[in-house]
C-alpha positions in Angstrom: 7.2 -10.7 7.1 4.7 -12.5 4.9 3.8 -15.9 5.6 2.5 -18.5 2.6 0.1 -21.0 3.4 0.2 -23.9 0.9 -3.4 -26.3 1.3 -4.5 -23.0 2.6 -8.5 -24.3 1.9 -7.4 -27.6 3.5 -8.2 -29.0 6.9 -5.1 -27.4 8.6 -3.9 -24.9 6.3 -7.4 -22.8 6.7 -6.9 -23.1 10.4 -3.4 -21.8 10.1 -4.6 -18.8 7.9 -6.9 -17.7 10.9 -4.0 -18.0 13.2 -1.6 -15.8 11.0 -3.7 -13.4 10.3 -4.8 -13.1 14.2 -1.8 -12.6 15.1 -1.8 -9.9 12.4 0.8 -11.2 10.0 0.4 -10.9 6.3 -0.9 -13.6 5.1 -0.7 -15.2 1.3 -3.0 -18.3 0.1 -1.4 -20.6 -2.0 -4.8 -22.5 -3.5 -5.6 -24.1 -7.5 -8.6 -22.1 -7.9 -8.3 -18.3 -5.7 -12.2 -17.7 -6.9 -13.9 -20.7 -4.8 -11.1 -20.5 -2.3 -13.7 -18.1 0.5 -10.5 -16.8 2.1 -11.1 -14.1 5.0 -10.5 -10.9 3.9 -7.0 -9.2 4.0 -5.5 -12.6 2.9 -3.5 -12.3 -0.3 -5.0 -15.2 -2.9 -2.7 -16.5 -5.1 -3.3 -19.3 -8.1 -0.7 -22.0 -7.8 -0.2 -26.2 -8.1 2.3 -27.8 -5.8 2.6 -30.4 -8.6 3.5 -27.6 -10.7 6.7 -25.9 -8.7 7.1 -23.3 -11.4 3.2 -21.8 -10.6 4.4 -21.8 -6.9 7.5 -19.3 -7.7 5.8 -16.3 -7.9 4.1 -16.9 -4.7 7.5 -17.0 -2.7 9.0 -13.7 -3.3 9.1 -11.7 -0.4 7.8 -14.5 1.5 9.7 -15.5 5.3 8.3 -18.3 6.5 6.4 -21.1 3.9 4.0 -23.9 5.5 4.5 -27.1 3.2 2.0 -30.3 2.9 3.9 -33.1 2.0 0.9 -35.0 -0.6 -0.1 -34.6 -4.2 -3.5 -35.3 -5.4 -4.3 -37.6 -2.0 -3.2 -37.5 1.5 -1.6 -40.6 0.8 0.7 -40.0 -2.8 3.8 -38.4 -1.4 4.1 -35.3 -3.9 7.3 -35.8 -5.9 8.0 -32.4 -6.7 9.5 -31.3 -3.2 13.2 -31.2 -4.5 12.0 -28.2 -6.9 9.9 -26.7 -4.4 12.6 -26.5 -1.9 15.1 -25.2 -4.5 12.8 -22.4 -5.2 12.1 -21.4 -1.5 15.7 -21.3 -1.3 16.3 -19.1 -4.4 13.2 -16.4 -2.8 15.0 -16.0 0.3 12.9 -18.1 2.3 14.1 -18.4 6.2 11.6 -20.5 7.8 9.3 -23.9 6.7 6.9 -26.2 8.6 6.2 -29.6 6.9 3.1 -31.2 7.7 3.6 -35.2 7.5 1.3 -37.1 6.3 2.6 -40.8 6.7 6.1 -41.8 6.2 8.6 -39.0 5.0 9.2 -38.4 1.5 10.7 -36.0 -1.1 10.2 -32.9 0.7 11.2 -34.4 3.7 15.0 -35.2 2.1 15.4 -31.7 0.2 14.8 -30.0 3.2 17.4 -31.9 5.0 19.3 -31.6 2.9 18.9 -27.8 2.4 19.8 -24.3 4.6 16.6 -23.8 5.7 15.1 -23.2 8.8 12.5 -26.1 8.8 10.3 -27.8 11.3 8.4 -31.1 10.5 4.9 -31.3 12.2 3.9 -34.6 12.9 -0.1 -35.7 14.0 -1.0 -38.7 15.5 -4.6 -38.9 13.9 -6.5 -35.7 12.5 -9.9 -35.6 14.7 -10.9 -34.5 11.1 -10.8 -37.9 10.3 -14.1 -38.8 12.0 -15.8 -37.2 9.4 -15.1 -40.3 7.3 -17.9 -41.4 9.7 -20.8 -38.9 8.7 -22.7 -40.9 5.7 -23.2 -44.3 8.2 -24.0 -42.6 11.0 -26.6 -40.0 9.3 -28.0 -43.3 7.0 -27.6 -45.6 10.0 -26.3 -44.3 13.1 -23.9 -47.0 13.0 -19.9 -46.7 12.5 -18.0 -49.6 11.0 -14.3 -49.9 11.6 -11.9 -52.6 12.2 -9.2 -52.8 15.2 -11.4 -51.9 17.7 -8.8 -52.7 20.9 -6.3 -49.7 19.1 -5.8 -46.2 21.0 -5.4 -43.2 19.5 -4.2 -39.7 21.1 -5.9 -37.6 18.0 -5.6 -33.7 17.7 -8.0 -31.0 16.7 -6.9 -29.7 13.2 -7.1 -26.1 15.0 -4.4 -27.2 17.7 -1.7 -28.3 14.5 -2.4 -24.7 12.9 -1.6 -23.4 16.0 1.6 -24.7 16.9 2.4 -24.9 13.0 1.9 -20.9 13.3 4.4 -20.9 16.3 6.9 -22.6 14.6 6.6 -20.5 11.3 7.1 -17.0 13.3 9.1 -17.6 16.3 12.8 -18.6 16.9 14.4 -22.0 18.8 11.8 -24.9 16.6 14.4 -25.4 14.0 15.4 -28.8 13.4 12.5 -29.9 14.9 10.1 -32.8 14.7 6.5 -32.0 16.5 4.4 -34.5 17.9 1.3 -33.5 18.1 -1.5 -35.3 20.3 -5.1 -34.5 22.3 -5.3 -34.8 25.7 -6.7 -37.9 25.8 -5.7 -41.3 24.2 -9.6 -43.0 22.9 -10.7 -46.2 21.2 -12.9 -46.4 18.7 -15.4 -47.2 21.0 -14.8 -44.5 22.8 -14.6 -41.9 20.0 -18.2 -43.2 18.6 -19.7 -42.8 22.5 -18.1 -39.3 23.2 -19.7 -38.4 19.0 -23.4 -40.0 20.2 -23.3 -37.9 23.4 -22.4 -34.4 21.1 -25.2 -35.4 18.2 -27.5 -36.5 21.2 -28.5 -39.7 19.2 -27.4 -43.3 19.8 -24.5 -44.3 17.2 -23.9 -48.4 17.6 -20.0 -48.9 17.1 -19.9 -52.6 14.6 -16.0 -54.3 14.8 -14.8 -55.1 11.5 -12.9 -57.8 10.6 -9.5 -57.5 9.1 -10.6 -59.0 6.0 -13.4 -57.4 5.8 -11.7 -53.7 6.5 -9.4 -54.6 3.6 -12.2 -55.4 1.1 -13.7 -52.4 1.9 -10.6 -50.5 1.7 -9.8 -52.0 -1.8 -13.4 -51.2 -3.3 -12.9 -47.2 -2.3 -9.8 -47.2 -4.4 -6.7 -47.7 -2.1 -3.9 -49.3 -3.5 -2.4 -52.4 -1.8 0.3 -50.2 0.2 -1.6 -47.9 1.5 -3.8 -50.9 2.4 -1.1 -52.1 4.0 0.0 -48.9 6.2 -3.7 -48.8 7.2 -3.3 -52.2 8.7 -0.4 -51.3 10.2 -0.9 -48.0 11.6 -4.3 -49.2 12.8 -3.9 -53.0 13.5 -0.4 -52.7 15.8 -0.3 -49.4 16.5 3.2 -47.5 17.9 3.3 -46.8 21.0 3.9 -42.9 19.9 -0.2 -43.2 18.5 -1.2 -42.9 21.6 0.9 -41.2 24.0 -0.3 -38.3 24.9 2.1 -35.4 24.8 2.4 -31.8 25.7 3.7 -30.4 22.6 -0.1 -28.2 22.0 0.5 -27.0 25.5 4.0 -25.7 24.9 3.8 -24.2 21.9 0.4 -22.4 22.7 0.4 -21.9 25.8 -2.6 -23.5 26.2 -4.3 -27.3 26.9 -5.0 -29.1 23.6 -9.0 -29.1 22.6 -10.4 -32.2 23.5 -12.2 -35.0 21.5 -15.8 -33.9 22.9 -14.9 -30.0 21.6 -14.4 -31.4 18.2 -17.2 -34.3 18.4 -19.8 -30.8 19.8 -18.4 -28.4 16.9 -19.1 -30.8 13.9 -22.4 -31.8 15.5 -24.3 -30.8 13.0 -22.7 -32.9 10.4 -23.6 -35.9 11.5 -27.4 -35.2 12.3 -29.8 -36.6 9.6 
């Protein structure tokens, strides 16, 4: 019953290996480069590229269950190569799949639908991971610059999506499946930046962005004009399923889902000068 973790040294996947290999499954590490992956030990590293599906096939024999991330080279460049991917799984025998979502759904998305396989599509509000987009102002200048201040947000610990991605790899009944996954809480931005000052025990001064200016600055780090675009949208009129809280963590664990001040007292550190 070996599972394989793909983004296994990414901001979920390495959670999810914990998890697996906790619960004492085997576990196999999909990753580019197995020698600067820093894998526990007892996980099986294997070299692969999911922009490469034919590195990937020798990673999915004797595999049951496959955890999937739905991007390329950035978390916002839907990777193209799902329909191969899928095919393969298929052809190894694969039974079960979890799709993280990042943003719309795309090609791995449709061949899975469109396939026999047992898949479940795991869908975050917001990473709390996010908030390390924060570190370099707030260690320079204890000061976070964002636009939209007014929009809510019920973000999830990265741990709490491994976890519930691990139920739905290795238990029955989540088939079919898409997985909202919130906090426990739904914050502003304001709100994040006071619960982070309280954890780094320094004061952090929250400056509003305008629209305009949130774009320019969104252009010069190298977004394209539609993933400008989702960001105003996600961000400036937010659905109301951002920030609904939802008891998805709960059910799946068995337990509440970590809070915003766990994360913001964990990754501490990060933001101290």
């Amino acid at each position: 019953m070996t599972y394989l973790v793909t983004g296994a040294t990414g901001t979920v996947g390495r959670h999810l290996v914990d998890e697996l290999l906790a619960a004492g499954h085997p576990v196999r590490a999909l990753t580019r480069d197995p020698a600067r992956a820093g894998l526990p030990d007892g996980v099986e590293v294997v070299a692969g590229d999911l922009n490469d599906p034919e590195t990937v096939a020798p990673a999915l024999v004797g595999v049951t269950g496959v955890h999937l991330i739905t991007f390329g080279d950035d978390a916002y460049t839907p990777l193209e190569t799902g329909p191969r991917l899928v095919a393969l799984a298929t052809a190894a025998g694969v039974r079960r799949v979890t799709v993280l979502q990042s943003g719309y759904p795309g090609p791995i998305e449709e061949a899975l639908a469109a396939s026999d396989l047992h898949w479940t599509r795991l869908q975050p509000v917001e990473f709390m991971a996010n908030i390390r987009d924060w570190i370099d102002s707030v260690r320079a200048e204890g000061v976070v610059r964002e636009p939209f201040a007014h929009t809510r947000s019920a973000l999830v610990h990265e741990a709490d999506i491994a976890a519930v991605a691990a139920a739905a790899l290795t238990e029955d009944g989540h088939a079919g499946r898409t997985l909202t996954l919130t906090g426990p809480e739904a914050l502003t931005r304001p709100e994040k930046v006071r619960v982070l000052a309280e954890a780094v025990g320094r004061p952090i001064e929250y400056v509003e962005l305008g629209e305009d200016e949130a774009r320019q600055r969104w252009k010069e780090e190298g977004h394209s004009p539609e993933t400008i675009e989702f960001f105003v949208e996600v961000h400036g009129n937010a659905p109301e399923i951002s920030y609904t809280v939802l008891p998805t963590v709960q059910e799946l664990t068995g337990r509440p889902p970590r809070t915003f001040a766990q994360w913001a007292r964990e990754h501490a550190h990060l933001f101290r000068d």
